[in-house]
N, CA, C and O of each residue as an XYZ file, in Angstrom:
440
protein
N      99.031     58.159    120.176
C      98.903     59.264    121.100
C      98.484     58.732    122.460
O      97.794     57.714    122.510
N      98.940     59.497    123.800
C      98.720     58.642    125.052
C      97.770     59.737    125.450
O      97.738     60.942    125.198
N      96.818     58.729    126.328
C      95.717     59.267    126.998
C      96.344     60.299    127.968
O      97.418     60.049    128.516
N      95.748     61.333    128.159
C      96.604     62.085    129.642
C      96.220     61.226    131.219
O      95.264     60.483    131.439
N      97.110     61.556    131.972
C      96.430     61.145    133.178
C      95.534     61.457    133.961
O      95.379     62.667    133.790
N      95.007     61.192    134.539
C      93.474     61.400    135.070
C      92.482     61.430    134.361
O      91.397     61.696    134.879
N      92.604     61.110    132.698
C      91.208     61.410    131.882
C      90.356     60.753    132.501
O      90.420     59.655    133.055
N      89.212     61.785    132.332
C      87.731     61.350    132.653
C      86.691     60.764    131.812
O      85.567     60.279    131.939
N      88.033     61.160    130.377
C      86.480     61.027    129.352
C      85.583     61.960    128.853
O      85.024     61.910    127.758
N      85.463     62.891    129.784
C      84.589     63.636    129.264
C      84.913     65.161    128.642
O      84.139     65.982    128.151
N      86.406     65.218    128.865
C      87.046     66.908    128.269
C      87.951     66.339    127.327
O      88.511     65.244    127.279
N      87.963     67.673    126.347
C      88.748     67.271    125.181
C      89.939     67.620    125.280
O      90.334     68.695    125.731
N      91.163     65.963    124.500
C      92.423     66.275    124.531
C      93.269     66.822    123.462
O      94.463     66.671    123.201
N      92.227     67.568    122.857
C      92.878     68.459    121.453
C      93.588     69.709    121.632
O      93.273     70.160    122.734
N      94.145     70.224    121.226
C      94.856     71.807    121.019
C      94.281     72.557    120.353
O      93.704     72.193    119.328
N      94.300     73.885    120.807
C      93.679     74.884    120.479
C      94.535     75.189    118.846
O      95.763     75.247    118.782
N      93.783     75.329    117.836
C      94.422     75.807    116.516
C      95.435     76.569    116.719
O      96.524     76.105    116.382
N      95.398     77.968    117.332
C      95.836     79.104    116.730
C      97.390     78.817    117.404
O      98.364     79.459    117.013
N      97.512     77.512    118.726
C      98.813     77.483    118.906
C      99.388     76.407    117.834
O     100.599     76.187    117.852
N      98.747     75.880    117.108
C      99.244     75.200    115.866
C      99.559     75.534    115.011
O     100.515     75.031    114.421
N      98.813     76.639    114.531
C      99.235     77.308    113.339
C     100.519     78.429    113.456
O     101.172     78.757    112.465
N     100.760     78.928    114.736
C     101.319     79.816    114.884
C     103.045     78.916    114.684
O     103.990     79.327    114.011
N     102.983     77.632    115.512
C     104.016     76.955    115.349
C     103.929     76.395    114.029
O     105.002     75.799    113.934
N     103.405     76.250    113.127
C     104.030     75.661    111.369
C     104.329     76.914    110.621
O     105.127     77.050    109.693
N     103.398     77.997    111.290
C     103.750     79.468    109.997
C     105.299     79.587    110.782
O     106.124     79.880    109.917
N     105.836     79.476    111.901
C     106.938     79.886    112.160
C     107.880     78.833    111.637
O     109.033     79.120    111.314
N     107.450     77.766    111.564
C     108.395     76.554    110.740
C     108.266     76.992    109.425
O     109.309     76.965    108.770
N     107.302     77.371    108.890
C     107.256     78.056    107.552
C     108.416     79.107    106.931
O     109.198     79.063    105.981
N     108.122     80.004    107.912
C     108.747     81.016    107.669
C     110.433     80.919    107.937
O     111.263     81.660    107.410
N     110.663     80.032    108.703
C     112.150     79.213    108.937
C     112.908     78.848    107.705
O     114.082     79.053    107.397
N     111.776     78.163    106.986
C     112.080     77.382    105.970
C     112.708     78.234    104.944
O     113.792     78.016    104.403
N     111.848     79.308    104.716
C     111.840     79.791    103.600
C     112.690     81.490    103.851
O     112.703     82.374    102.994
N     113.247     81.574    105.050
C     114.389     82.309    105.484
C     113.715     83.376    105.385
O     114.437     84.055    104.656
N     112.752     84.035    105.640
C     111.219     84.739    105.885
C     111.893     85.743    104.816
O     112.279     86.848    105.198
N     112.052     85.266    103.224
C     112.228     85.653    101.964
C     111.128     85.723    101.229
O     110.853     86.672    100.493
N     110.195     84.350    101.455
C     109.194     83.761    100.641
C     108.343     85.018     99.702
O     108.167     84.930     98.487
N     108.017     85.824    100.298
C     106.986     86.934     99.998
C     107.911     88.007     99.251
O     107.499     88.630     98.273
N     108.988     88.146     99.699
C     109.711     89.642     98.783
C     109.954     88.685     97.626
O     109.508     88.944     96.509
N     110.778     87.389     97.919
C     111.084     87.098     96.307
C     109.863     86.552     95.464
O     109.973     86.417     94.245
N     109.139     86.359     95.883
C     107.629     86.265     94.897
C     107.576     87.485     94.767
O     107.878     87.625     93.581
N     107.279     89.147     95.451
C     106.992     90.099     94.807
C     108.261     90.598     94.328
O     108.041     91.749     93.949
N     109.521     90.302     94.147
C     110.456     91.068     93.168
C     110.503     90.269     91.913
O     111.207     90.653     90.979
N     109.795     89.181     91.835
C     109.879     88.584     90.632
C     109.741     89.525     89.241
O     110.487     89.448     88.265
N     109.014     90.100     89.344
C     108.324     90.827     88.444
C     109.764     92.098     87.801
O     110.303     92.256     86.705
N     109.910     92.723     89.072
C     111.312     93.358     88.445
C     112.425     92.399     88.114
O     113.124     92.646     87.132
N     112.643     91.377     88.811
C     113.837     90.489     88.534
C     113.820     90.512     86.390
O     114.704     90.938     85.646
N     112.471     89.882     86.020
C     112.232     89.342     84.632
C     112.134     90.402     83.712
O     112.229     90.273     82.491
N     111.879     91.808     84.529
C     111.577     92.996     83.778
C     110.619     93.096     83.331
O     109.874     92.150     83.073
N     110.357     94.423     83.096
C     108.800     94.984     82.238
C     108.379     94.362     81.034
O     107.149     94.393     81.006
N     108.711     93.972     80.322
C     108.326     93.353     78.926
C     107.454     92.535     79.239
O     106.369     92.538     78.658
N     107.781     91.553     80.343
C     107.728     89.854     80.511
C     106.726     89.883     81.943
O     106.018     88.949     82.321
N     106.881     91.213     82.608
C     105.952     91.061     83.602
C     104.631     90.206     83.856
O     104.272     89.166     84.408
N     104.202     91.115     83.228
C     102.589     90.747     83.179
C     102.335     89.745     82.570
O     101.119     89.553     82.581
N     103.110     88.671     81.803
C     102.844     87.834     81.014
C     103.128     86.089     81.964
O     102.926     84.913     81.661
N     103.669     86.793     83.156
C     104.053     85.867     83.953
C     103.826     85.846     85.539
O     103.440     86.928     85.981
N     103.972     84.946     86.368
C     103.576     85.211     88.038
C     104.095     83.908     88.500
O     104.159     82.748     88.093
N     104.498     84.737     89.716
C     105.776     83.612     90.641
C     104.888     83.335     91.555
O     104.339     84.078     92.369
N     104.745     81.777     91.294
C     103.765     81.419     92.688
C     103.816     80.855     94.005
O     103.051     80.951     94.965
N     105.106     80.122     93.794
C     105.747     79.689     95.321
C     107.101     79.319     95.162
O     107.725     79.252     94.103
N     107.593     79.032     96.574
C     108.710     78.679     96.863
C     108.906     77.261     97.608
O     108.313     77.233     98.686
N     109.627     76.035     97.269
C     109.516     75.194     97.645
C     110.622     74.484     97.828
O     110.999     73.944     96.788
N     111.535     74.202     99.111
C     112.889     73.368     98.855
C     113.825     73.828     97.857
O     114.441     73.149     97.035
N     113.849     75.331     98.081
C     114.833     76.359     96.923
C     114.669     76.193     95.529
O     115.613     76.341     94.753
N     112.878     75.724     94.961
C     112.442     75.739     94.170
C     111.312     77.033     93.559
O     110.265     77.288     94.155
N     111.666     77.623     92.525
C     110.947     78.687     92.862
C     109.685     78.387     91.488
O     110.248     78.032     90.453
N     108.698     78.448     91.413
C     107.290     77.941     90.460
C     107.076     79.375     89.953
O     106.869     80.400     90.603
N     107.169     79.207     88.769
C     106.283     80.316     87.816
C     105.741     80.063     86.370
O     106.250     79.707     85.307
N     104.341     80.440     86.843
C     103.720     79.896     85.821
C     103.336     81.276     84.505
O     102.689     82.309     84.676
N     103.848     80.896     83.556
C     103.486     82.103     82.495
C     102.310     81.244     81.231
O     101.616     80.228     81.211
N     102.596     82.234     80.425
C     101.108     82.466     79.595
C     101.052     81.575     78.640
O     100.208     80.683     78.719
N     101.864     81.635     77.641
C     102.163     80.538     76.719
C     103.359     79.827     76.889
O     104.245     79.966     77.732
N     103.180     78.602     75.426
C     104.016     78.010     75.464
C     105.502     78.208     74.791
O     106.448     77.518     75.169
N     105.635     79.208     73.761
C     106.737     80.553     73.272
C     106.691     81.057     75.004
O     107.284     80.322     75.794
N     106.180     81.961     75.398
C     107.055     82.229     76.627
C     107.518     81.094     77.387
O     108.716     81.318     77.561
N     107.267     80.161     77.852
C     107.767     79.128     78.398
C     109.502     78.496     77.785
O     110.562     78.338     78.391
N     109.137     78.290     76.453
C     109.944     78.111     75.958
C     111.747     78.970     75.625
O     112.900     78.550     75.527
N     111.085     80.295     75.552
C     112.059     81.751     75.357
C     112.859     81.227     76.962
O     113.926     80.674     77.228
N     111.925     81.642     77.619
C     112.148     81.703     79.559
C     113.383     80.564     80.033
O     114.462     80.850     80.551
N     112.803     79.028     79.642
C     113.226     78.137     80.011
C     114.176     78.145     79.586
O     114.950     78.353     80.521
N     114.948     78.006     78.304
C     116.062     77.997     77.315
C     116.900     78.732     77.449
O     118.008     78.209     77.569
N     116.839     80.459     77.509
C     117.388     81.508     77.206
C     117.583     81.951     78.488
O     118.723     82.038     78.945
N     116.502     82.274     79.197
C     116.550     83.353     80.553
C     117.020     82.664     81.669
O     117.840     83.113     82.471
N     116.488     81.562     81.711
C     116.545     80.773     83.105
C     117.974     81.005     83.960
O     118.008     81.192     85.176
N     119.290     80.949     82.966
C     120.543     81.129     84.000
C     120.137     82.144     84.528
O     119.520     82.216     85.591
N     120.564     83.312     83.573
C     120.186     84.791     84.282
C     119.355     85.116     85.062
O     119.554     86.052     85.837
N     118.150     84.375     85.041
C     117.152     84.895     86.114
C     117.560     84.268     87.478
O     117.416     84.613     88.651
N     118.028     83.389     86.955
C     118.269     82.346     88.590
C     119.608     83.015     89.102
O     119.901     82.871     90.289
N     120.438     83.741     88.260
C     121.973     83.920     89.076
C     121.350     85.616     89.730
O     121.664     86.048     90.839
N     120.484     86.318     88.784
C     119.927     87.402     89.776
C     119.545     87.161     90.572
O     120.178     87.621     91.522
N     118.111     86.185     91.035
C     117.546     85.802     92.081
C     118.889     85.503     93.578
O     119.004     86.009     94.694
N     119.672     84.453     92.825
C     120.499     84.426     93.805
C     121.468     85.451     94.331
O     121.896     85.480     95.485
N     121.831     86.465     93.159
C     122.536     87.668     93.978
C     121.371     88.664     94.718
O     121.639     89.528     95.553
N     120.157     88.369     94.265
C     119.513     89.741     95.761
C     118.752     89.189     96.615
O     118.055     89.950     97.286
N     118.645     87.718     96.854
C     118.563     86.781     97.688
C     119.329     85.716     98.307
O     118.755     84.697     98.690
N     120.852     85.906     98.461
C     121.589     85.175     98.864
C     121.654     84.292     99.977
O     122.401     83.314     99.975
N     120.610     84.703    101.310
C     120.333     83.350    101.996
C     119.006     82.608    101.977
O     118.622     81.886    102.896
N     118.145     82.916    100.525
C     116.528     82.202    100.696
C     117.363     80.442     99.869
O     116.790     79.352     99.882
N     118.404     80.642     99.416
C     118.788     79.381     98.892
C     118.001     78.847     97.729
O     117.534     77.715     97.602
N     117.945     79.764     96.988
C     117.220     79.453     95.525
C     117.677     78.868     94.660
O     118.280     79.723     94.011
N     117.849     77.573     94.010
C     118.824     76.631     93.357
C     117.826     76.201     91.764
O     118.453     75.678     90.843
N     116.940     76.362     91.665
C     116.446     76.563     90.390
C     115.274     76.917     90.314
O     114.529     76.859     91.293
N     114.776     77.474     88.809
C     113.178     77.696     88.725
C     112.915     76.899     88.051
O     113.728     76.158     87.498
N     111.283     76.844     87.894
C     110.802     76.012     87.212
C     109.677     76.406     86.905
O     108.797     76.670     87.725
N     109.528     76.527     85.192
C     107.696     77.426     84.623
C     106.939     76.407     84.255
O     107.325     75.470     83.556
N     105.963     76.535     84.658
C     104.325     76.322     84.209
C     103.612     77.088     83.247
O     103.499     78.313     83.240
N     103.052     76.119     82.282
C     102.400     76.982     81.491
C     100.891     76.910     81.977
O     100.417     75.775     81.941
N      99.965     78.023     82.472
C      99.172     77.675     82.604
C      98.407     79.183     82.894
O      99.106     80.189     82.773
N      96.872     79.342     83.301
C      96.621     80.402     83.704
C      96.544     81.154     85.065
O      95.950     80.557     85.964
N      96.934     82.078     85.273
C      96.898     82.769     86.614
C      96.048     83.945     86.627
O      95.599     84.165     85.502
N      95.642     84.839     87.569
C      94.603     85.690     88.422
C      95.738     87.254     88.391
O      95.379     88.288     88.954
């Protein structure tokens, strides 16, 4: 990093946060084709009522979508059985977030 000119030394050559953050949430939100949030909350209808509550979509990453459910029978049912279908829905009511596979976690969620 280059010193500015005229430093004195004695004032700071840092940036104020909020213009930092404002520029990565907007790279953020670029990224993720400002989808990120509806397709985490349509997850739940995407998988249907049965399976809802037994499961939660936690992010989106490089058209990777993370969901972590309860056991390892649901994991297993999900991964094996559902996964095309859930992923070819996702991609028909999200056609530009670029969702190219999921991937479950077994573990606990809130």
């Amino acid at each position: 990093m280059r010193t500015p000119k005229y430093f004195d030394g004695t004032t700071s050559t840092g940036k104020a946060i909020s213009g930092l953050l404002r520029d990565a949430l907007a790279e953020i939100s670029k990224q993720a084709g400002c989808q990120g949030h509806d397709i985490l909350a349509a997850w739940s209808e995407v998988l249907g009522a049965k399976f809802a509550n037994l499961t939660k979509a936690t992010g989106i990453q490089d058209g990777v979508l993370t969901v972590k459910v309860k056991s390892s029978t649901l994991y297993s049912l999900l991964h094996q059985h559902e996964k095309p279908r859930l992923l070819a829905r996702l991609q028909e009511l999200f056609p530009r977030a670029g969702i190219r596979d999921i991937v479950f976690r077994v573990g606990r969620f809130m």
